[in-house]
Each structure stands twice: as C-alpha cells, then as structure tokens.
C-alpha positions in Angstrom: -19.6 -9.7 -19.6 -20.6 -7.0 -22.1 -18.6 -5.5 -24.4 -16.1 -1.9 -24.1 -16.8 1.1 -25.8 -14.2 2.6 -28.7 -13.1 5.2 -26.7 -12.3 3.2 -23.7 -14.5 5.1 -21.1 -16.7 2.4 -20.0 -16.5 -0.5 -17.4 -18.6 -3.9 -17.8 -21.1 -3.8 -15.1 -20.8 -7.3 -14.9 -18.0 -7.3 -13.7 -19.6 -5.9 -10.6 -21.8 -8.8 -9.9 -19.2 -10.7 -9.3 -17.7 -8.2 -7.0 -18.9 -9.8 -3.6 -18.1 -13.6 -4.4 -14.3 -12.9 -5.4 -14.4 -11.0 -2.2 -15.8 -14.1 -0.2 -13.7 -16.3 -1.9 -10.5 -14.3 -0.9 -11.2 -13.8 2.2 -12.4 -17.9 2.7 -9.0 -18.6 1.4 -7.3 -16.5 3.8 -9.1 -17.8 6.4 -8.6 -21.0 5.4 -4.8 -20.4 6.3 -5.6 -19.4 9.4 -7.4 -22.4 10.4 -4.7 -24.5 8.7 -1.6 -22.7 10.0 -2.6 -21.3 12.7 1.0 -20.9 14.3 2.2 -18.7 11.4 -0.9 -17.1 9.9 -2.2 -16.0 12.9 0.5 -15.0 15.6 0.4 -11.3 14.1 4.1 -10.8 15.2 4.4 -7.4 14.0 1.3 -6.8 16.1 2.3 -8.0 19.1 5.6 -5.9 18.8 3.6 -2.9 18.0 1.4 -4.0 21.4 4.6 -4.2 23.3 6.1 -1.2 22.0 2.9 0.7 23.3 3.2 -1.5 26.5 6.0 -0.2 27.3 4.7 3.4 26.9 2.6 2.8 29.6 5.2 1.4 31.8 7.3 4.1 31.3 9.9 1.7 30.0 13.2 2.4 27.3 11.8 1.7 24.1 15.1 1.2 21.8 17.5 0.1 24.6 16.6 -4.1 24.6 14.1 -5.7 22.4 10.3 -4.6 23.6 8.7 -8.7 22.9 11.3 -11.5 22.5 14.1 -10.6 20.1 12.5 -8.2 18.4 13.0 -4.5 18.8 10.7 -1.9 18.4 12.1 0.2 14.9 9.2 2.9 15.0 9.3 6.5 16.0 8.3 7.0 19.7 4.9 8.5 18.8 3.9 5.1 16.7 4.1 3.5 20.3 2.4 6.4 21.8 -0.7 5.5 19.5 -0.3 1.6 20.1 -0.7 2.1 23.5 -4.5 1.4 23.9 -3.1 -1.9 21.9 -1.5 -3.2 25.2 -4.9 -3.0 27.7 -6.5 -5.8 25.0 -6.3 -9.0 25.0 -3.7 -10.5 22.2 -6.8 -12.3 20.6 -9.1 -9.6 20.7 -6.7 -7.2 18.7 -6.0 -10.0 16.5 -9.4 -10.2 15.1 -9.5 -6.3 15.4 -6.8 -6.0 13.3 -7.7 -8.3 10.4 -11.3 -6.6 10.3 -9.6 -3.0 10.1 -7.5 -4.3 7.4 -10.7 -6.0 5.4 -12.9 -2.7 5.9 -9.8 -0.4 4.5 -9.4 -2.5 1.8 -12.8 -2.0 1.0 -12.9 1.2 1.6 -10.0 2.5 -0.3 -10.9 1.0 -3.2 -14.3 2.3 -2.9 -13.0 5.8 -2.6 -11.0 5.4 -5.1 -13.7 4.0 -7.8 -16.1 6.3 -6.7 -13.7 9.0 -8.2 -12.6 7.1 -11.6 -16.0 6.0 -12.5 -19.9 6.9 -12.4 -20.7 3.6 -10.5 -22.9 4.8 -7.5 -25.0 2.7 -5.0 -24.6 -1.2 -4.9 -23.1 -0.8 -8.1 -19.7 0.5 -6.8 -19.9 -1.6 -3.9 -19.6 -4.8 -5.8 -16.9 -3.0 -8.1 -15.1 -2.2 -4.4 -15.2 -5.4 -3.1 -14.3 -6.9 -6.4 -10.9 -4.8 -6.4 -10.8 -5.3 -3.0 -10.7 -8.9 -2.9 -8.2 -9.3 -5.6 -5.9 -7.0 -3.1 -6.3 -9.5 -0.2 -3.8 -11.7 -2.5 -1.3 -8.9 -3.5 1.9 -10.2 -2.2 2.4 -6.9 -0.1 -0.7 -6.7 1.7 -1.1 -10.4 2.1 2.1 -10.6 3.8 1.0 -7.0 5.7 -2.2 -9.5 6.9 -0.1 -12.1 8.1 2.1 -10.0 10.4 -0.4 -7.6 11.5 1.7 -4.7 10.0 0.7 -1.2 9.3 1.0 -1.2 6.2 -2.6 -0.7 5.2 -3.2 1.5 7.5 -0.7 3.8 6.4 -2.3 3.5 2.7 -5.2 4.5 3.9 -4.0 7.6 5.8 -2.1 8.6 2.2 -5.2 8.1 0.1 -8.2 9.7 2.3 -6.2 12.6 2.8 -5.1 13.2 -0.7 -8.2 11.7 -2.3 -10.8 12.6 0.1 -12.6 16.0 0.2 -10.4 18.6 -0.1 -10.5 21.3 2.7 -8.3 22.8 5.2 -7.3 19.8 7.1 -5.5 18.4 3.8 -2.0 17.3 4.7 -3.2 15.3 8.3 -3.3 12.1 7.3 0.4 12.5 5.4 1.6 14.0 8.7 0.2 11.2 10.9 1.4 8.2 8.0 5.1 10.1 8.2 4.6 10.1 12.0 4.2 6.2 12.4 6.6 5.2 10.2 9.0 8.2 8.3 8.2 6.7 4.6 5.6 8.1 3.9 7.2 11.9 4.7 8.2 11.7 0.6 4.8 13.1 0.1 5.5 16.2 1.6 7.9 17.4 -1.5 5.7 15.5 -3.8 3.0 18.1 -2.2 5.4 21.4 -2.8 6.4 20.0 -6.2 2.5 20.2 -7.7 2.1 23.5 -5.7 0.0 22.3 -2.5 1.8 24.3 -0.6 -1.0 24.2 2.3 -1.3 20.9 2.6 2.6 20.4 2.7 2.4 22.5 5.8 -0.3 20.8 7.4 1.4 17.8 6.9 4.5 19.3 8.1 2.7 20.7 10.8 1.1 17.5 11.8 4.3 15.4 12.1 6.1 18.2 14.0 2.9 17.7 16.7 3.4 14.2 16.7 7.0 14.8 17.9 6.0 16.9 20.6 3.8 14.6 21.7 6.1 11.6 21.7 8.3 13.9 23.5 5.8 14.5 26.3 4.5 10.7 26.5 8.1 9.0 26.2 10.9 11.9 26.6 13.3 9.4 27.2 12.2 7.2 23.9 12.2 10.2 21.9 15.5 11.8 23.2 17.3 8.4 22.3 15.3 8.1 19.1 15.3 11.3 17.3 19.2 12.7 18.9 20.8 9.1 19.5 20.4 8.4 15.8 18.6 5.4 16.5 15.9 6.0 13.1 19.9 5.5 11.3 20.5 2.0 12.8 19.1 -0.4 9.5 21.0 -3.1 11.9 17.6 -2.7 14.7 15.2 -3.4 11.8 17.2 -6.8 9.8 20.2 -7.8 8.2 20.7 -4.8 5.3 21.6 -7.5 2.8 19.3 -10.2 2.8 16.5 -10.2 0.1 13.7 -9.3 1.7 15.5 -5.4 1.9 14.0 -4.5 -1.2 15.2 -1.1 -1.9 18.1 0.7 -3.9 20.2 -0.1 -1.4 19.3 -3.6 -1.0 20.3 -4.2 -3.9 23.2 -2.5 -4.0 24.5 -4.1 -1.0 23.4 -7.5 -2.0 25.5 -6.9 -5.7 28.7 -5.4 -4.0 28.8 -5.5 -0.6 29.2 -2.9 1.8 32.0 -0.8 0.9 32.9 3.3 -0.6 31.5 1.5 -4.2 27.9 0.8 -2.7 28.1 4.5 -0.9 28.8 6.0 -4.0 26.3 4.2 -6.1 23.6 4.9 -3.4 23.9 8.1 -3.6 23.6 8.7 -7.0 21.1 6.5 -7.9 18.9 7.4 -5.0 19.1 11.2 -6.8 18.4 10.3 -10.1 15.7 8.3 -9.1 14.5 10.6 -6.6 14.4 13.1 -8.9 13.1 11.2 -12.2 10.4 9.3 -10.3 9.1 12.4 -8.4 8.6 14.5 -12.2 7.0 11.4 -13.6 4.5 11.4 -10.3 4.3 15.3 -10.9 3.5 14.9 -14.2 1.0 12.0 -13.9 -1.0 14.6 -11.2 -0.8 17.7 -13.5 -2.8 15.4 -15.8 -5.6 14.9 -13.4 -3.8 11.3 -13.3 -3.9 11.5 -9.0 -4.3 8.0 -8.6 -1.4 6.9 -10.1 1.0 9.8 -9.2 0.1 8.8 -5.4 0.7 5.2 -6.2 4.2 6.4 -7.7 5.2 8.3 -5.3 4.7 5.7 -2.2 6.7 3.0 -4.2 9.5 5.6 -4.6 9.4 6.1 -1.3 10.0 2.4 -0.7 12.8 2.5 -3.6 14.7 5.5 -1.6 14.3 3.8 2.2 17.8 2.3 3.0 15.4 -0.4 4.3 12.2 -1.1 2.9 10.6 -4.7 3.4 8.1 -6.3 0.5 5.2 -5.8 2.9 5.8 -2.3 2.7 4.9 -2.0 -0.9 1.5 -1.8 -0.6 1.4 0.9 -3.6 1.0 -1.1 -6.3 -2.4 -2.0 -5.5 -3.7 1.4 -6.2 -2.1 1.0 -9.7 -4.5 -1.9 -9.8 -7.3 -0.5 -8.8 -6.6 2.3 -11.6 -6.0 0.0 -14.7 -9.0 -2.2 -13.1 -11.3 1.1 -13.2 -10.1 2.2 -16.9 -12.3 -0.6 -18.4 -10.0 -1.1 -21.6 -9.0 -3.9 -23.0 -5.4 -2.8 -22.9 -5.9 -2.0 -19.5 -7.2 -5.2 -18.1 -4.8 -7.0 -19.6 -2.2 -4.6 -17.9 -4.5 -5.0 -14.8 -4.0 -8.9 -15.4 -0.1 -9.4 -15.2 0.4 -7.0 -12.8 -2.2 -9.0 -10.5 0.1 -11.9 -11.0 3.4 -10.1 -11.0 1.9 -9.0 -7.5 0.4 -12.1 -6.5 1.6 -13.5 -3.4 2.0 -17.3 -2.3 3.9 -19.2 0.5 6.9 -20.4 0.3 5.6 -23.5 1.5 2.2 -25.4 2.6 3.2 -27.4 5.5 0.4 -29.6 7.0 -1.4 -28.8 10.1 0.8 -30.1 12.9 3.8 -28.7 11.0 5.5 -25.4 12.3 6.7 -24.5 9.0 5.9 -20.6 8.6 3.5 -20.2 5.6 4.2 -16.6 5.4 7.3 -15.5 3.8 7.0 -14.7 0.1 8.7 -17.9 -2.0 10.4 -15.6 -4.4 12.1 -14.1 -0.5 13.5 -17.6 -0.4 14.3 -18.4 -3.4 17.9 -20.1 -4.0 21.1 -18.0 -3.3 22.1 -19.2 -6.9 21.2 -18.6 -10.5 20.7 -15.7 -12.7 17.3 -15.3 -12.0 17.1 -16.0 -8.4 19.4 -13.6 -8.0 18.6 -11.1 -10.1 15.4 -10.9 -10.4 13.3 -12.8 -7.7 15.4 -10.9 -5.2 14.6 -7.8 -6.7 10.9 -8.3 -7.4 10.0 -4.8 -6.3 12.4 -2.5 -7.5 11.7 -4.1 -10.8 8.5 -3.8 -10.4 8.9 -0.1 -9.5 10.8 0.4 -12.8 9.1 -0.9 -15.0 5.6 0.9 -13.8 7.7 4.0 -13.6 8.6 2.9 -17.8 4.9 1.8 -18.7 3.1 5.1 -17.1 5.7 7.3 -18.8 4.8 6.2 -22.2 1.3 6.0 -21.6 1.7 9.5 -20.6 3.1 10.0 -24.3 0.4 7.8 -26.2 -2.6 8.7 -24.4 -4.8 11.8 -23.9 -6.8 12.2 -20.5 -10.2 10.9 -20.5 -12.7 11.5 -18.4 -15.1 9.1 -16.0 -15.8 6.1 -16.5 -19.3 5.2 -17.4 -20.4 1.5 -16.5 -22.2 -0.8 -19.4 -25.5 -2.0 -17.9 -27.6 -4.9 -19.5 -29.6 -3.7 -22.5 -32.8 -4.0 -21.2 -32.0 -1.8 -18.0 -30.4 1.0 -20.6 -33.0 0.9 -22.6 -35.5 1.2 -19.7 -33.7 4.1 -18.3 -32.8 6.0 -21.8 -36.1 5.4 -23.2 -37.9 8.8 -22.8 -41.8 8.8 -21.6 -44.8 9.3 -24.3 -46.2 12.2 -23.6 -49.7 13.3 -25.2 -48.0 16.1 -27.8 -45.9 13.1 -29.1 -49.5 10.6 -29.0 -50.8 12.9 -31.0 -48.0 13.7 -33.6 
C-alpha cells in the first residue's frame, strides 16, 4: 500500500484503487438486502410519510390533526411537506429508486467535496478516494438505517456541508436555512455561525428559514398556524415514545435513568447547557484552527445531543469525522479511522429468511436486552457516548497536535519519478 511520510501529510494512493470496488461491494450488499428482505428494506416508510405529508399539501388537508399514512404522523415543519409535495404525483416505486440514487450520489459527493479540500488528490485519483470513503459510509449505522427508511437525513448533510464547505460567496448561510427548515436540528449552526464571527452567513441562514416560514404559511396556513402557534414542534409524544432507546439524546437518557419527573427537568437543563456550551467552544475552536471539517461534524452531533428527541438515524455526523481521520493519512489516524468505522458500523438486529416478515432494519444494539449493565448503559446510549468521547479525543488532539496542511497522495515510484524527474536540456548535455 505504500508507506506514510514522518510528518503525516501524505495519503497512500493505493488506497484509491481500491476506492470503486469497496464502493461496489457496499452497495451489492445493500442491495442484496433488498432483494432478500424486500418487505423491510425496501418499503421506505419514512418516505412514504414524507410522500403523504406532501400529499396532503396538495389536498389542502390538516397535516398534524390525524396521522397523514397509517399510524404515522407527519412530525415535520409545514414547509418540509411543502417541498415533498412533487413526492406525491410519483409513483411509490419510482421515488423509491429515486431516493436511494440521491442518497448514493450525495454520499459520493460529500465525500468528494470534502477530500478535494483535505488533500491534493485531483482527477480519478479523488474519485476512487470519494467512493472509497463513500462506500464505507453506506455501512455507518446512521446512514444505513437513513437508507432503509428513506429519511432525510443525508440530504440534510449535504445541505450543511455544500453550504459551509462549498465556495464561499454571498449566498453562504442557504443551505443551513433550508436544512433548519425541514427539520429544526440543524438551526444549531446558526450560533455556531455567530460564534466564529460569520455573521453574514448567520443572517442568510436566518433569513432563509424565516422565508421558508412564509412560505409554508402561504401553501398550508392552516398546517403552519397549528404547527408553529399550537406548539405542535413541542409534542416529543407525535414523533415516539420519549423513553425507549432509540431516543438517543440527553434527554433520552435521562428519562430512560430516572423517569420523567422535576429530577429529569432539572438535570436536562443543566446538562443540555454545559454541553451546549462546552461542545460549541470545542467546535469553535476546532474551526479557528482551519479544522472545518471536524467543527461541522461536532457541531451536528451536538445538535443531536441537545434535541429532546433525536433518533440514531439522525446522526449522520460522524461520518464526516470519518472522512477526516480517513483523509489525514496517519497511522494514528487510520487506526482512529478503524474503530470508529466499527463503533459506527451498523447491522440488523436480525437476518430472517426470505418469506419471513421479520424487519431487518432496526439497529441490534436498539434491541438489545432491557437488562444488564451494558445493555443498559451502554448499547442504549451508543451515540451520546459516541458524541463524548469524539468531543474528548478532538480536544486533546487539539492540545498534542499542530495544524498541518494538505495532504499530498504517495504515488508508485516509477510514476514519481517519471513526474519529478526534470528534462535534459542541451546546457546540462553539455556540462
């Protein structure tokens, strides 16, 4: 594979060449799912909510009166199924397969913006690097799970990253507004913004989601009335039941350790402060150190930390960390790199055979036993540990480590030599 250089700034470009078969392979295996458990790996529930929701847009109809498909309610803000209407005029299948090739190509393309930045891989080079980190994301517990249920998740990444990644300009704060608009999590980049002194792009963003209000106001006035001034964004009740596992949050686990009562309030409260407040200096700090990557990674996992509800499949952040430690090219990093891939790295709960019903989606650590130490405590808290102890490892690498800059990519010797090997020129014949 090549070897690293001292100083850490160099990436194997082997490495790359295997970049589109662990992206085949990935996405074979998800596939293979599909074809295997076809009832659970390919309904797209959340999609067909989402379709619903916009369905209902069209029709004029209450959106958070009744559940919009089923028992399910719709737990999004009004403009969400504003922009889900066009959703509802497809065919279920068609937007199935829609869906799972928008998820693919953002993968792809995240992670390809992303290296492009941390590295000097250009041309096919950093597509194979792309697709490598890509295809290791497929099998992130977060954005598998995301696949499965045709969530928004992705999406929402994406929004975050090509605004605040992307080419900088006037328009810097859209994408932030628009994520925040479809589901309000992503809104804790807005003080993340006025903290490191974007103050533009914080009103842009502000700006943007204030639009999106308006116009969920002028396509669903009823919706929005009921949504924004019934308190219906309050009701954790419309989304699940607060205390099962799968709330993976500060409060989740609160409530799950001591019930609903004044303690859990209290406890809440101050925790979702200090956090709040330690976790956005540590992303502060990480972006003041030309560290954007990771700060934007931080900051979207606090976000899910802070929610009173935030499902696993919304913590799609860690896979940016990923794609960070993946593009430093040091040994200490892949390693890093290594265990969180299988920290992150998502499986069914259960592989039933074909003309079984089981659901092959839920996470097993979601439904793990009800007893014993480390069910309890730590399988049921997967993310928020996982949060923590990011938060921990970044903040002393901040302490250890000076900044360095891109990333150059080992080639084979013969191709460096080729290209650093200067042309004879007559003068030099002659000397």
């Amino acid at each position: 594979m090549g070897g690293l250089s001292t100083a850490g700034r160099v990436m194997p470009a082997r490495l790359a060449a295997a970049g589109p078969w662990v992206f085949g392979v990935c996405v074979t295996l998800h596939l293979l799912t599909v074809v295997l458990w076809p009832t659970a790996n390919w309904l797209l529930i959340d999609m067909q909510v989402y379709r619903a929701g916009g369905d209902h847009v069209l029709h004029g109809a209450q959106l958070y009166d009744q559940p919009v498909l089923g028992p399910l309610m719709f737990t999004y803000p009004p403009f969400a199924a504003v922009l889900f209407a066009p959703l509802a005029v497809l065919p279920v299948p068609v937007v199935q397969v829609l869906v799972l090739a928008l998820d693919l190509v953002l993968l792809y393309a995240i992670a390809r913006l992303c290296l492009r930045r941390l590295t000097t891989a250009r041309g096919s080079e950093l597509a194979r690097l792309s697709l490598f980190a890509a295809g290791l994301a497929i099998w992130i517990d977060p954005i598998r799970i995301t696949i499965y249920l045709g969530q928004i998740n992705i999406v929402l990444l994406a929004l975050v990253v090509f605004d605040l990644c992307g080419k900088r300009g006037r328009w810097t704060g859209v994408g932030v507004g628009i994520a925040g608009a479809i589901k309000l999590t992503p809104l804790i980049f807005v003080p993340f913004l006025l903290i490191t002194r974007q103050f533009r792009a914080a009103a842009v963003a502000t700006g943007t989601f204030a639009a999106t209000v308006v116009l969920g106001f002028l396509f669903a006035p009823a919706s929005s009335g009921r949504f924004w001034f019934g308190g219906t964004f309050m009701h954790l009740n419309r989304v699940a039941v607060p205390t099962e596992p799968g709330n993976q949050s500060i409060n989740g686990v609160l409530l799950r350790a001591f019930g609903d009562g004044q303690l859990k309030t209290v406890l809440w409260i101050g925790l979702t402060v200090v956090i709040g407040v330690a976790g956005m200096a540590l992303a502060a700090a990480a972006y003041r150190r030309g560290e954007w990557l990771p700060a934007i990674a931080l900051v979207g996992m606090l976000g899910c930390a802070i929610s009173p509800f935030s499902w696993n499949h919304h913590w799609v952040w860690p896979a940016l960390l990923l794609v960070w430690l993946f593009a430093k090219g040091t040994s200490r990093g892949m390693r890093a790199a290594l265990i969180g891939f299988l920290v992150c790295l998502g499986l069914p709960n259960a592989f039933p055979m074909p003309f079984q019903p089981t659901p092959a989606i839920v996470s097993g650590w979601m439904y793990a036993p009800v007893t014993g130490w480390f069910s309890v405590h730590v399988l049921h808290n997967l993310w928020m540990l996982v949060y923590l102890a990011a938060g921990i490892g970044f903040a002393r690498w901040l302490r250890t480590t000076k900044p360095i800059e891109k990333l150059d990519v080992i080639r084979p010797r013969s191709e460096s030599q080729s290209v650093r090997r200067p042309p004879k020129t007559d003068s030099a014949a002659a000397g």
